[in-house]
C-alpha positions as CSV (number, residue, x, y, z in Angstrom):
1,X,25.3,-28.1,-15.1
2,X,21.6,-26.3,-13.6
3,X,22.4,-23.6,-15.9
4,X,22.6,-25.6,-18.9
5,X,20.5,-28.3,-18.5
6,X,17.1,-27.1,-19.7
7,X,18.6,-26.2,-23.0
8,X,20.7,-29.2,-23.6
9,X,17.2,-31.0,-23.1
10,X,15.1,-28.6,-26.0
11,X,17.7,-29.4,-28.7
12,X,18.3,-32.6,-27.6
13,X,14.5,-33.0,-28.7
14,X,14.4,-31.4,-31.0
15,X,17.5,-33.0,-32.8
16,X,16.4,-36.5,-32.1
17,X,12.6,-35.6,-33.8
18,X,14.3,-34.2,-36.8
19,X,17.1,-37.3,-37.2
20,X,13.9,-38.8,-38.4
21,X,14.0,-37.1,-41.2
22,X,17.4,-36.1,-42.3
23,X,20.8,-37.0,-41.0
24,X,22.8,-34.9,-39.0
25,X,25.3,-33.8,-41.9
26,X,22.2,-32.1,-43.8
27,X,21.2,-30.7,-40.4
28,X,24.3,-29.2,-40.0
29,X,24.6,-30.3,-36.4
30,X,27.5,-31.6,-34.5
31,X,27.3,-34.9,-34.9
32,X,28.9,-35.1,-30.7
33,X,25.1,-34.0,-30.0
34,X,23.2,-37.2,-28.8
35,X,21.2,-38.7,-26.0
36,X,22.2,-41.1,-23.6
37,X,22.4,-44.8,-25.3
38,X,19.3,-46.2,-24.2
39,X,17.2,-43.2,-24.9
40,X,19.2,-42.7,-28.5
41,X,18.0,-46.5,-29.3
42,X,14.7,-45.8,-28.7
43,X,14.4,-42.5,-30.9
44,X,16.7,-44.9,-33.9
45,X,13.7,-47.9,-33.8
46,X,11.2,-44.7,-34.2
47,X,13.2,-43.3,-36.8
48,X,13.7,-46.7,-38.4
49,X,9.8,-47.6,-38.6
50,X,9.2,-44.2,-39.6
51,X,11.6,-44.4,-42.8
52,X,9.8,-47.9,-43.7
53,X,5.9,-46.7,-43.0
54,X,6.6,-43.6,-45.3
55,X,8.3,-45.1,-48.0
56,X,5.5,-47.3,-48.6
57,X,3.0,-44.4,-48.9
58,X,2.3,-42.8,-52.5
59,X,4.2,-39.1,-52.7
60,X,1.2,-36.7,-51.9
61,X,0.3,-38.6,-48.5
62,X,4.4,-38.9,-47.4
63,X,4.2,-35.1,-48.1
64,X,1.3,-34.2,-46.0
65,X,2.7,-36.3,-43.5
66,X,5.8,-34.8,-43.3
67,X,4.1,-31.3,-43.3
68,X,2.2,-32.8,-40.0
69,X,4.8,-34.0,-38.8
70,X,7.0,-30.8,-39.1
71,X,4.2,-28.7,-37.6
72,X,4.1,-31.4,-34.8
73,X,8.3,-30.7,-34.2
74,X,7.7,-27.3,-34.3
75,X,5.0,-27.1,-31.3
76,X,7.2,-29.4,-29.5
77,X,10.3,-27.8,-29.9
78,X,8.4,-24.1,-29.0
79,X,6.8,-26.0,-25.7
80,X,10.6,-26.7,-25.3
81,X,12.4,-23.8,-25.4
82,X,9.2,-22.2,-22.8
83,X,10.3,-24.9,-20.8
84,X,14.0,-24.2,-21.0
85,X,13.3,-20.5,-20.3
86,X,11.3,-20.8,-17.5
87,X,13.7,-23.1,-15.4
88,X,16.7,-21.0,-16.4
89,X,14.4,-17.8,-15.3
90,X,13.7,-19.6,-12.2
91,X,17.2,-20.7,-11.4
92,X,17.7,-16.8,-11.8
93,X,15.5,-15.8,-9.2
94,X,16.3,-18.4,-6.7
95,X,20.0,-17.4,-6.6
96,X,18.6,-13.6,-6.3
97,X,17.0,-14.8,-3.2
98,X,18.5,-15.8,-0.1
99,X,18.7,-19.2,0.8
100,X,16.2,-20.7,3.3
101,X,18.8,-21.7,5.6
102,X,19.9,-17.9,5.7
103,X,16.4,-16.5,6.1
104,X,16.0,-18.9,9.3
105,X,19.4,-17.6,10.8
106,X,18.4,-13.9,10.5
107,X,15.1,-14.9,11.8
108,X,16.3,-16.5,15.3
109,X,19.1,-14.0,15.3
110,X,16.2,-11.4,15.5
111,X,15.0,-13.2,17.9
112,X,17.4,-13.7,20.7
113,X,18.7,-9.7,19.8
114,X,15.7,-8.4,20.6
115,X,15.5,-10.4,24.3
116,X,18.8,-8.7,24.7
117,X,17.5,-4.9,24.9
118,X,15.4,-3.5,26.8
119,X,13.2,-1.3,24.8
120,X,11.7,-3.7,22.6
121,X,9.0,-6.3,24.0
122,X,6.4,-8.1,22.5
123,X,4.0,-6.7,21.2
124,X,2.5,-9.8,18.9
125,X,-1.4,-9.2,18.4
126,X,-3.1,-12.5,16.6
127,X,-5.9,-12.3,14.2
128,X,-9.2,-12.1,16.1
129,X,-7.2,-11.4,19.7
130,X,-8.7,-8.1,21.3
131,X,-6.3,-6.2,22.9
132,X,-6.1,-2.3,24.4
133,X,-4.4,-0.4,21.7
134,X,-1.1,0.2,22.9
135,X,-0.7,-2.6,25.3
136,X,1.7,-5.8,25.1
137,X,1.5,-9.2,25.0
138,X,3.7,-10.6,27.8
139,X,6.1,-8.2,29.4
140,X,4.1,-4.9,28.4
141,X,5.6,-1.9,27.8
142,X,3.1,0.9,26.8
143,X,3.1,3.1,23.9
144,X,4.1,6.4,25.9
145,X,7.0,4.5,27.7
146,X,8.5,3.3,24.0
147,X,8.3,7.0,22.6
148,X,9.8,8.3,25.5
149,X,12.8,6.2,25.5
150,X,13.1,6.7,21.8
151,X,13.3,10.7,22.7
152,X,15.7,9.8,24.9
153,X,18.0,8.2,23.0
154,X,17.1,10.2,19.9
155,X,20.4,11.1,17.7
156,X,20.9,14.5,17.2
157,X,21.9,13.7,13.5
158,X,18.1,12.7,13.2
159,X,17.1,16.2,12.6
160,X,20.9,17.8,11.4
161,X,20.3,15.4,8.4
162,X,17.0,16.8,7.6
163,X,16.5,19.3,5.1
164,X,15.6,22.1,8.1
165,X,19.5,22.7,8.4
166,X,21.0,26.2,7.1
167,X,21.6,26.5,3.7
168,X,19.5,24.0,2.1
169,X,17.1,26.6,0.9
170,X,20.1,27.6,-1.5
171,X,20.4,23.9,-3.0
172,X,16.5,23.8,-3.1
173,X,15.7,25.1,-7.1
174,X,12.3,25.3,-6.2
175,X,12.6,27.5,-3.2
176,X,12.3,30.7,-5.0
177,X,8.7,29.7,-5.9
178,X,7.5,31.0,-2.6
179,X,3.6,30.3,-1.6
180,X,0.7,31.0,-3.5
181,X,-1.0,34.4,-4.0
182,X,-3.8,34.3,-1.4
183,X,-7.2,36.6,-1.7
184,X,-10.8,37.2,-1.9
185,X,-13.0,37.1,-5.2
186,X,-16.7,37.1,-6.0
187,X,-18.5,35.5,-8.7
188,X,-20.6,37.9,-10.6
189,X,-23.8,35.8,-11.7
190,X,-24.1,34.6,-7.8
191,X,-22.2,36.7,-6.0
192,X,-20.5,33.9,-3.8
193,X,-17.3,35.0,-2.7
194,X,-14.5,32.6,-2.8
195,X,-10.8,31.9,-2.0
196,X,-8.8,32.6,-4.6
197,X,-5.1,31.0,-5.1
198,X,-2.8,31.8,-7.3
199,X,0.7,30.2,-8.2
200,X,3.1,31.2,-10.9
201,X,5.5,28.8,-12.2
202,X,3.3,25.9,-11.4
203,X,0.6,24.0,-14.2
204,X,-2.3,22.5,-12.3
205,X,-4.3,19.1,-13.1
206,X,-8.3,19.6,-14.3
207,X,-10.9,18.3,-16.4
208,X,-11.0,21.2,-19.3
209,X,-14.7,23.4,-19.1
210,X,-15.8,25.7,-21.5
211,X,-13.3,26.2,-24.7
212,X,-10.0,25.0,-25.4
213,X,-7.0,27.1,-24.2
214,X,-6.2,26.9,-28.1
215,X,-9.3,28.9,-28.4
216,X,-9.2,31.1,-25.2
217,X,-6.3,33.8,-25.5
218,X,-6.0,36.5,-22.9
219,X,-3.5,39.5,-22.0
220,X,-2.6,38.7,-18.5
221,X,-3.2,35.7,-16.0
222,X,-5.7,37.7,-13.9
223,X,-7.9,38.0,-17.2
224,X,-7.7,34.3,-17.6
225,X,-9.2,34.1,-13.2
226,X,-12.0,36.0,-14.8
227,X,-12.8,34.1,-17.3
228,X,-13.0,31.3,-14.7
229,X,-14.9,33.6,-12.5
230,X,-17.5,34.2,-14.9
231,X,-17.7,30.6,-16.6
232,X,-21.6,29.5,-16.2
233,X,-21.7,25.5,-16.5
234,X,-23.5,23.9,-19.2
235,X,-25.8,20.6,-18.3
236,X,-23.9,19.0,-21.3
237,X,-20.5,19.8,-20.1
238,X,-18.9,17.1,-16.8
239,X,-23.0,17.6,-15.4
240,X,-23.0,21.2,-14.4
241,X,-18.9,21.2,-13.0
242,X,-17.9,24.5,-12.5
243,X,-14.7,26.2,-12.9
244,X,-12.7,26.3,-10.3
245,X,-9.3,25.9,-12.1
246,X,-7.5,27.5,-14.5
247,X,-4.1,28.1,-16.1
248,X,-2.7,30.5,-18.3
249,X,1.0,30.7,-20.2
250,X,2.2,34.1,-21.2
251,X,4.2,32.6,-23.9
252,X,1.4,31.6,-26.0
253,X,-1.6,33.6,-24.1
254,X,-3.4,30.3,-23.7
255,X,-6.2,30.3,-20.6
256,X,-6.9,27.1,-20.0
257,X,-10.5,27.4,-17.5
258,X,-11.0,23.6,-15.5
259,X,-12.6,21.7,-13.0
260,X,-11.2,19.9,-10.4
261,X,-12.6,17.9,-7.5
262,X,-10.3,19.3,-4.9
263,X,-9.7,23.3,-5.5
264,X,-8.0,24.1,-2.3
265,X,-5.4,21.5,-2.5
266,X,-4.4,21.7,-6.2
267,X,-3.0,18.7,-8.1
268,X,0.4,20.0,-9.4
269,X,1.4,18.5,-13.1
270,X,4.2,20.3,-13.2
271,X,6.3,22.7,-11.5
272,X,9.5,24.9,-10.8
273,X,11.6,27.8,-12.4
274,X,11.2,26.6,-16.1
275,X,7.6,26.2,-16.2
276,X,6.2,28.7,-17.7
277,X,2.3,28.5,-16.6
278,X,0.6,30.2,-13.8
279,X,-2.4,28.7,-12.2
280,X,-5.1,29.5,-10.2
281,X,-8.0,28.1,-8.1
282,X,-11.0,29.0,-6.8
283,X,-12.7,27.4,-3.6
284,X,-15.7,28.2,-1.0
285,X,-15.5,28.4,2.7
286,X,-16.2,24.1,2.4
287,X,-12.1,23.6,1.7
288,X,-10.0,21.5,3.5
289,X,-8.7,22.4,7.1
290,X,-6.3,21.0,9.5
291,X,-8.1,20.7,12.3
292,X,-7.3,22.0,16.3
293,X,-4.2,20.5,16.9
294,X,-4.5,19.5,20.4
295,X,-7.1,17.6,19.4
296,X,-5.5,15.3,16.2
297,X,-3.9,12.2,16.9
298,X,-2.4,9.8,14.2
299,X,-2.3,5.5,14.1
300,X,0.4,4.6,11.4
301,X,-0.8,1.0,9.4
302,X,1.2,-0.7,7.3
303,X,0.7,-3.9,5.8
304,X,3.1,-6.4,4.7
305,X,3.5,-10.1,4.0
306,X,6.7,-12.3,5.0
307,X,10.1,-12.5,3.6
308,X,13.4,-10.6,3.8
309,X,12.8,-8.3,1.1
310,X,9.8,-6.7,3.6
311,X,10.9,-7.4,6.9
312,X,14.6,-5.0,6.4
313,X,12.0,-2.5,5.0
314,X,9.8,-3.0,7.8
315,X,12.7,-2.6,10.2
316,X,13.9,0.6,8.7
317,X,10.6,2.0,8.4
318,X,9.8,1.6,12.1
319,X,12.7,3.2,13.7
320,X,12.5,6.2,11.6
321,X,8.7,5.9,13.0
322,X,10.1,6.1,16.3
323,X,12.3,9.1,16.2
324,X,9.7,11.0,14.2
325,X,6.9,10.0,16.4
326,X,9.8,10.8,19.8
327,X,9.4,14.8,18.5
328,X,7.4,16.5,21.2
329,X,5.5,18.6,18.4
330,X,4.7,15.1,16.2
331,X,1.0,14.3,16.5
332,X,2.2,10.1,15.6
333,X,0.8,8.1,18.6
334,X,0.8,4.4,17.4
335,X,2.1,2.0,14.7
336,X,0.7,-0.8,13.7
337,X,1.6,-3.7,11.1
338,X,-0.9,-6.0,9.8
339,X,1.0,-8.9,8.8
340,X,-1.0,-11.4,6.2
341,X,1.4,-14.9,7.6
342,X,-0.1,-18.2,8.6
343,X,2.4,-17.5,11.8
344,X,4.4,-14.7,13.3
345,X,8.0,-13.7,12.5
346,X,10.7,-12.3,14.3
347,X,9.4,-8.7,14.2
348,X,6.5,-9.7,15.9
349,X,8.3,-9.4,19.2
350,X,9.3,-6.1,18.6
351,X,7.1,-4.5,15.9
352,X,3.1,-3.8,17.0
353,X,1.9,-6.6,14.7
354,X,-2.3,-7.7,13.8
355,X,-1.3,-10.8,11.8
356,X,-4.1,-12.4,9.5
357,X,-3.9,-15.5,8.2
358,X,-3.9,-15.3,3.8
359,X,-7.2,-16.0,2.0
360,X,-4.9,-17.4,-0.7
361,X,-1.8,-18.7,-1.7
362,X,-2.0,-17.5,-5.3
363,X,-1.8,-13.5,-6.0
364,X,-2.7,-12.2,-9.3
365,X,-0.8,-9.0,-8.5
366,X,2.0,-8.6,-4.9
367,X,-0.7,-6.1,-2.8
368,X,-4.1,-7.9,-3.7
369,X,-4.4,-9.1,0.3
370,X,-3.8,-5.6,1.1
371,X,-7.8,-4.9,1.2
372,X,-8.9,-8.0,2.8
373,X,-6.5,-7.5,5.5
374,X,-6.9,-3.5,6.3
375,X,-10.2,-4.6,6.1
376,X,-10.2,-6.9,8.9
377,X,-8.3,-5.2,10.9
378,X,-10.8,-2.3,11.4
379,X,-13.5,-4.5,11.7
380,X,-11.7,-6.6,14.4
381,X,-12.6,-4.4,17.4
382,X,-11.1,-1.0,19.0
383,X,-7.7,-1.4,17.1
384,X,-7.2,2.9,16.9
385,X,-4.8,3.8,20.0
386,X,-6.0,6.0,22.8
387,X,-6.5,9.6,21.9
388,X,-5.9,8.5,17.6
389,X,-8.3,10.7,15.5
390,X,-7.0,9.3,12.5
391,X,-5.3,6.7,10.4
392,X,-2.0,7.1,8.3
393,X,-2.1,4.0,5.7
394,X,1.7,3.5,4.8
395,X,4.1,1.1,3.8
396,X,7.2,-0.1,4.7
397,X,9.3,1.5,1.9
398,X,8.7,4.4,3.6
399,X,11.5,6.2,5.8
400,X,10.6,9.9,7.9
401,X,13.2,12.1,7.7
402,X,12.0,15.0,10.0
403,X,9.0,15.3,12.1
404,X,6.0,15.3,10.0
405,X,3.6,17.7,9.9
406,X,0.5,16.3,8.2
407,X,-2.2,18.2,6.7
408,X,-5.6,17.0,8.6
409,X,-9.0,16.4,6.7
410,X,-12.1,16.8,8.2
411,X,-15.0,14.2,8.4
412,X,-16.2,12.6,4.9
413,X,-12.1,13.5,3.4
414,X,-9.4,11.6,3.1
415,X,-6.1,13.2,1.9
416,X,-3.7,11.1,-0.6
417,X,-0.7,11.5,-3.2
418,X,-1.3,11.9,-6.9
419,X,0.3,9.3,-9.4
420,X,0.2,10.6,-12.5
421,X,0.3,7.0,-13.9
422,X,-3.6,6.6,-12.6
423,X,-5.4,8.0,-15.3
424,X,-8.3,7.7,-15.7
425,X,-8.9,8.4,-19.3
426,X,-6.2,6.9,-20.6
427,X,-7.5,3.5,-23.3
428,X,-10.6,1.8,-21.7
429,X,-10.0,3.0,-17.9
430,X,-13.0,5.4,-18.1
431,X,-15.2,2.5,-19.4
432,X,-14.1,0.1,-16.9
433,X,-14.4,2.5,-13.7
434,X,-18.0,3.1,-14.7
435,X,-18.9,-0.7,-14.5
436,X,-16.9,-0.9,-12.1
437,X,-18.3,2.2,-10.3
438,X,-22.0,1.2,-11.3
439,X,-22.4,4.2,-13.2
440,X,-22.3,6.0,-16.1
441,X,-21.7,9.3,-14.6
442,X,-18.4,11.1,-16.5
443,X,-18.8,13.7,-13.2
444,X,-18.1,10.8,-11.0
445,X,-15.2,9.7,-12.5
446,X,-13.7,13.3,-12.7
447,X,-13.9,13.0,-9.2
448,X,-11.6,10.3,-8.5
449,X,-8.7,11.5,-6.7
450,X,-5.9,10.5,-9.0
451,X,-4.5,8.1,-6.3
452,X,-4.1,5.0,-4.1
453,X,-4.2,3.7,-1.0
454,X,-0.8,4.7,0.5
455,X,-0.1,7.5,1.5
456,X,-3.6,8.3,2.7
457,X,-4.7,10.2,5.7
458,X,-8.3,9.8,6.9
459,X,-10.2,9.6,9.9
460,X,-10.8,6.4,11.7
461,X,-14.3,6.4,11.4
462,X,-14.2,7.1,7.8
463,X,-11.9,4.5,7.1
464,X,-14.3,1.9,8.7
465,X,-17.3,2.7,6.2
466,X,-14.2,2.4,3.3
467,X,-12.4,-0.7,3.8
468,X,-15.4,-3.2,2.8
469,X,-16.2,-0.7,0.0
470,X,-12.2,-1.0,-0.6
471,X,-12.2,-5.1,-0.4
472,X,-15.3,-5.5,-2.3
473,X,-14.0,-3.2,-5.5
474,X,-10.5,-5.4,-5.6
475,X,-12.5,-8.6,-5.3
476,X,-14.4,-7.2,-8.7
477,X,-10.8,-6.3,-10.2
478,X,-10.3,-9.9,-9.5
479,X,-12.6,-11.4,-11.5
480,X,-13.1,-8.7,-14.6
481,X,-10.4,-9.4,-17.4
482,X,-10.5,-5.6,-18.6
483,X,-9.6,-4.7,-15.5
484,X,-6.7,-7.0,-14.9
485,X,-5.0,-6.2,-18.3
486,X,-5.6,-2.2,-18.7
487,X,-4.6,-1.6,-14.5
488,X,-2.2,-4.4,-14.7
489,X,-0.1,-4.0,-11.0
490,X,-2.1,-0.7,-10.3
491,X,-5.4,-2.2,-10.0
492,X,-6.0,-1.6,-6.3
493,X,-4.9,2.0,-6.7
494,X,-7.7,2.6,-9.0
495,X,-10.1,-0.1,-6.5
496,X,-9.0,2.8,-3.9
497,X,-10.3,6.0,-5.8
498,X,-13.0,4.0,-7.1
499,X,-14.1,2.8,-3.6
500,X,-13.9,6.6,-2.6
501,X,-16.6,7.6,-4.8
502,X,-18.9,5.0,-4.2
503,X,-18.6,5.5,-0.7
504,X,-19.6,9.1,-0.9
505,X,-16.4,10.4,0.2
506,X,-13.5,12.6,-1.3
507,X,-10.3,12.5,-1.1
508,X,-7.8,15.4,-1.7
509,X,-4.4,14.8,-3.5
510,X,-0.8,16.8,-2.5
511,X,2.5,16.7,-4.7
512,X,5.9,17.7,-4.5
513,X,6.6,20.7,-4.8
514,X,5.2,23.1,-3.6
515,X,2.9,21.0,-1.3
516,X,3.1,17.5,0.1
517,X,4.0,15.4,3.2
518,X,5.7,12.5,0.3
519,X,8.7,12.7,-2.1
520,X,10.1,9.9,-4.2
521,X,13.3,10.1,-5.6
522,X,14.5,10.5,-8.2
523,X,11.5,11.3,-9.6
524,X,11.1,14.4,-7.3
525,X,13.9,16.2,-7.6
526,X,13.9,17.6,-3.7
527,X,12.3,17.1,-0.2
528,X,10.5,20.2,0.1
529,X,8.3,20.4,2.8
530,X,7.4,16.7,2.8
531,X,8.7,14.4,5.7
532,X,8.6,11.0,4.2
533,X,10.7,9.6,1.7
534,X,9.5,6.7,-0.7
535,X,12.2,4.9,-2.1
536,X,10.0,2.8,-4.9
537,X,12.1,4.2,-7.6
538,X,15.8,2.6,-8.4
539,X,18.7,5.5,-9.3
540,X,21.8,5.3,-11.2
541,X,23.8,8.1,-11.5
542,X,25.6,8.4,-14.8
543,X,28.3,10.3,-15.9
544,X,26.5,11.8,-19.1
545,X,30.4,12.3,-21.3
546,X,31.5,8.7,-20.3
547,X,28.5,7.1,-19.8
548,X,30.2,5.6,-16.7
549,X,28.2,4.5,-13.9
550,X,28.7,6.4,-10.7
551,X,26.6,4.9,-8.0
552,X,23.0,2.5,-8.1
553,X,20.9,1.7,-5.5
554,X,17.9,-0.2,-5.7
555,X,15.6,-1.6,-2.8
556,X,15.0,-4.9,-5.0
557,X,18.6,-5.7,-5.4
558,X,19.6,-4.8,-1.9
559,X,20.0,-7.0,1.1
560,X,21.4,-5.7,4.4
561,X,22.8,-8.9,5.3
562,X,24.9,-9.5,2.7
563,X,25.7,-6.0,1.2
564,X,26.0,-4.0,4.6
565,X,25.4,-0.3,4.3
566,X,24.7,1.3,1.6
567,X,27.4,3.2,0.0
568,X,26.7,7.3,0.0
569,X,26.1,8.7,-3.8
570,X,28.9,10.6,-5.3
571,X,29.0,14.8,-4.9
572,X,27.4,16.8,-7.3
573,X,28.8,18.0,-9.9
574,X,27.8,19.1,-13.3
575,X,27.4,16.5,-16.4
576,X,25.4,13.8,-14.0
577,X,22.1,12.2,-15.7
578,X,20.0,9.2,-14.4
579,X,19.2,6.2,-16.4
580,X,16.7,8.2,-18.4
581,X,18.9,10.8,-18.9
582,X,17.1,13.3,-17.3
583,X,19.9,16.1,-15.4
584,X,21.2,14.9,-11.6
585,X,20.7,18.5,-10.0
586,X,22.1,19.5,-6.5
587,X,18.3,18.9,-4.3
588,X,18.4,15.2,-5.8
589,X,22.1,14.6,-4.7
590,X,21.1,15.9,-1.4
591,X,18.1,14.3,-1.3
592,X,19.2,11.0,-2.2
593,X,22.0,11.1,0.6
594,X,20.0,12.1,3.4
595,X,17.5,9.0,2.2
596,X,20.8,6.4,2.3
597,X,21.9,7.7,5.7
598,X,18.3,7.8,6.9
599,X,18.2,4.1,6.4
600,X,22.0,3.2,7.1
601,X,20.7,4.9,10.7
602,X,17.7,3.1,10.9
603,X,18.9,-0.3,10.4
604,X,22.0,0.1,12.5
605,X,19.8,0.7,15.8
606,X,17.4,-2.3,14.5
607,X,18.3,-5.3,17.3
608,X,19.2,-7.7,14.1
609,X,21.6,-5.4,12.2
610,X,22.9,-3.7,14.6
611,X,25.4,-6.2,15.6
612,X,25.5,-7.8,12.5
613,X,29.1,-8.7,11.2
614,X,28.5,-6.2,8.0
615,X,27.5,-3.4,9.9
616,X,29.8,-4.1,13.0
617,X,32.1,-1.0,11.5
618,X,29.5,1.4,10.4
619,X,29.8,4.9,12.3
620,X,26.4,6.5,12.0
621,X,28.2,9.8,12.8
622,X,30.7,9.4,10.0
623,X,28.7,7.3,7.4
624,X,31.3,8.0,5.1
């Protein structure tokens, strides 16, 4: 059968090539193992005239021969068994995926759904096609007319689900934390007075100045500020980098004085009621601000390519877009998907789509066309909407589950997420950012925000000097071999920071908790005060005693289609681990449930799914 075939072929090889030399008894191989008759006659003759030419050679030369000839098996047999594995690996996937003729129904199905209501129109934009940002192909519907029939038919379970209902502070561990210690110091040698911010129960991120915490003991955490305060840099230490971070654990009296590239918004490395450190920055009046409200507005950008596995994403993403973007205190005012497809797809009559056309077929790594195409997109004309100050970069694994309040940078900023997987001076990473950087500056690379380029809030004007810088530092990843194997699937998170730099910029970095606009469970535990959920992560809830398997969810393994909803994770109770065996505590459970109903919701009032024979008996209001 398909399943078999490959590997009936590689011993059927490789038994044939070694019949040559000994018979099947001495093989000790079912003699019932043979070829087809017409190909087992041809391999016999072989055999045959191999027998006869050996046995006419003197020992020594039969022996090498057979030596070659046994290397020769071997490489054939290995080539083989690749062979073998790859079909079989690709048999795998292609019954993971769904059929053609399955992706073509959904498509038109999508199609003549979306004809079929009346809030959805098309809204198509083709590469090079200069439209006014909100308008609509065809029959037009404006931007302001979409949001405010979303905020008319906006469920009130949108915001009872979100983490802003009573009681949730009591399931949030890290709600006792409380905000940062907030006050006015001055630096003795200059007498510069600056912000000071200080957080217990939190360890912040930094390049180390001065000594070693090993080194540096004091009595008391405000002792360690000082030591901070009065810290003069050395020209041989980071290029004259201040201290403007530091942390300090009372266990071990260890004060830890270090420089990061954005003070004011702190890079949390750990956090919550068991950590033990206290931290502290210390910033000028030059920090980050949010900005006059009344004056901010915000363009959402995605960017994905074609398939099932994105569009259901994409689906769900957008109408949690439109109910956040429905709140009258949301400063959202227009979405946008740029869609790298030689044509358009059903969500191009409802989704605001700027399709581009792919540079290539072949992708060394599943976002490389992500830069090429944000990068045209900007560059294509007035694309920002009407009143949009600046530009949330996004993707479509991302679901809002309350009204987001963003923080706001000001001009030459950008404001990201930290990934503590981008390191920067992990192996050969430092070495290949400065070639890559054009430098050999460590102070630069200290400076790299410890990110990517989604989540990412920055001004519109900023973002148009970034994107070549952007396009031009992946194309470099492309062709450098360093690059490629020590950034592996990360390498245009790393172009991202590296095109920051060398565009003269900086970009802040937020984390849950205590900050953030971003969670993604299970690694974060809880919401906080973020708005978006990423759901990049798989979960499986184990009971630890049994080591039965509760509930899984993964977005790679799900398909709306075919599985329908997705099932709501069990209740908490006490003895859950995930797959790493890290502890299921009460904020995940709660976390993870208001992320499955968020997009059970979302794809229940998409025009495809909502009348879709798996979800025909799903009751947003009683999911369970």
């Amino acid at each position: 059968d398909g399943n078999t075939r490959p590997h009936f072929l590689a011993c059927a090889l490789t038994h044939s090539c070694l019949r040559c030399f000994v018979s099947d008894e001495e093989l000790g191989l079912p003699t019932a193992l043979h070829l087809k008759p017409s190909v087992a006659s041809i391999y016999t003759k072989q055999c045959s005239k191999s027998h006869m030419v050996m046995a006419q050679r003197p020992a020594k030369q039969r022996a090498r021969s057979l030596v070659a000839r046994c290397i020769i098996i071997t490489v054939v047999t290995v080539l083989a068994l690749l062979v073998a594995y790859s079909a079989s690996l690709r048999m795998k996937i292609e019954s993971f995926e769904q059929p053609e003729s399955l992706i073509a129904s959904e498509l038109r199905a999508g199609d003549s759904k979306a004809e079929s209501l009346p809030e959805v129109k098309s809204v198509s934009g083709a590469l090079g096609q200069e439209h006014a940002p909100g308008s609509r192909a065809g029959d037009t519907m404006s931007l302001e007319e979409e949001l405010a029939l979303a905020k008319q038919r906006l469920p009130k379970e949108f915001h009872d689900w979100g983490l802003l209902s009573p009681g949730f502070a009591e399931r949030d561990p890290f709600a006792s934390l409380g905000r940062p210690e907030i006050r006015k110091v001055r630096r003795a040698h200059d007498g510069v007075e600056l912000t000071s911010s200080t957080q217990e129960h939190a360890e912040y991120w930094g390049e180390v100045v001065g000594k070693w915490g090993t080194q540096q003991k004091t009595d008391t955490a405000m002792a360690c500020e000082e030591v901070c305060l009065q810290y003069r840099p050395s020209p041989h230490v980071w290029e004259s980098a201040p201290c403007n971070t530091w942390v300090y654990n009372p266990e071990t009296r260890e004060c830890w004085t270090k420089y990061s590239s954005t003070p004011n918004m702190p890079q949390t490395r750990s956090s919550g009621p068991k950590c033990v450190w206290t931290s502290g920055t210390l910033y000028g009046d030059d920090a980050f601000f949010e900005g006059n409200p009344e004056e901010v507005g915000i363009h959402m950008v995605i960017t994905t390519g074609p398939g099932p596995y994105q569009e259901w994403q994409t689906r769900s993403c957008y109408q949690t877009y439109l109910a956040a973007a429905a709140d009258p205190a949301s400063k959202l005012k227009a979405f946008t998907r740029v869609f790298h497809s030689p044509m358009d797809d059903a969500l191009s009559s409802f989704i605001p789509t700027w399709r581009i056309n792919p540079t290539s077929k072949v992708k060394s790594f599943p976002v490389e066309p992500r830069a090429h195409a944000l990068k045209a997109w900007i560059q294509s004309g007035e694309v920002l909407c009407k009143g949009c100050t600046h530009i949330f970069l996004g993707e479509p694994d991302y679901v809002f589950v309350k009204p987001p309040h963003f923080p706001i940078p000001p001009s030459g900023e950008a404001v990201g997420f930290i990934y503590d997987y981008v390191a920067p001076n992990w192996g050969q990473n430092k070495k290949i950012i400065k070639r890559l950087m054009g430098t050999t500056s460590d102070r630069k690379v200290a400076d790299m925000p410890l990110s990517g380029p989604c989540p990412v809030i920055i001004a519109g004007e900023d973002f148009r000097k970034l994107a070549p810088v952007f396009s031009e530092v992946v194309n470099a990843t492309a062709h450098d071999q360093a690059a490629i194997a020590e950034f592996g699937w990360t390498r245009d998170m790393f172009a991202w920071d590296i095109a920051v730099i060398k565009a003269g910029m900086r970009q802040q970095c937020v984390s849950p908790p205590p900050a953030g606009f971003f969670s993604q469970p299970p690694h974060d535990q809880v919401l906080g005060p973020a708005s978006i959920l990423h759901f990049t992560w798989g979960t499986q809830i184990i009971q630890k005693d049994t080591k039965e398997m509760l509930w899984q969810w993964d977005k790679r393994q799900y398909s709306p289609s075919r599985t329908g909803p997705i099932p709501l994770p069990p209740k908490w109770k006490p003895g859950l681990v995930l797959q790493d065996g890290y502890e299921v505590t009460e904020g995940l459970i709660a976390q993870t449930t208001l992320l499955v109903k968020t997009i059970n919701w979302a794809l229940k009032r998409d025009p495809l799914y909502s009348q879709h024979p798996q979800w025909a008996d799903y009751d947003v209001h009683n999911p369970n």
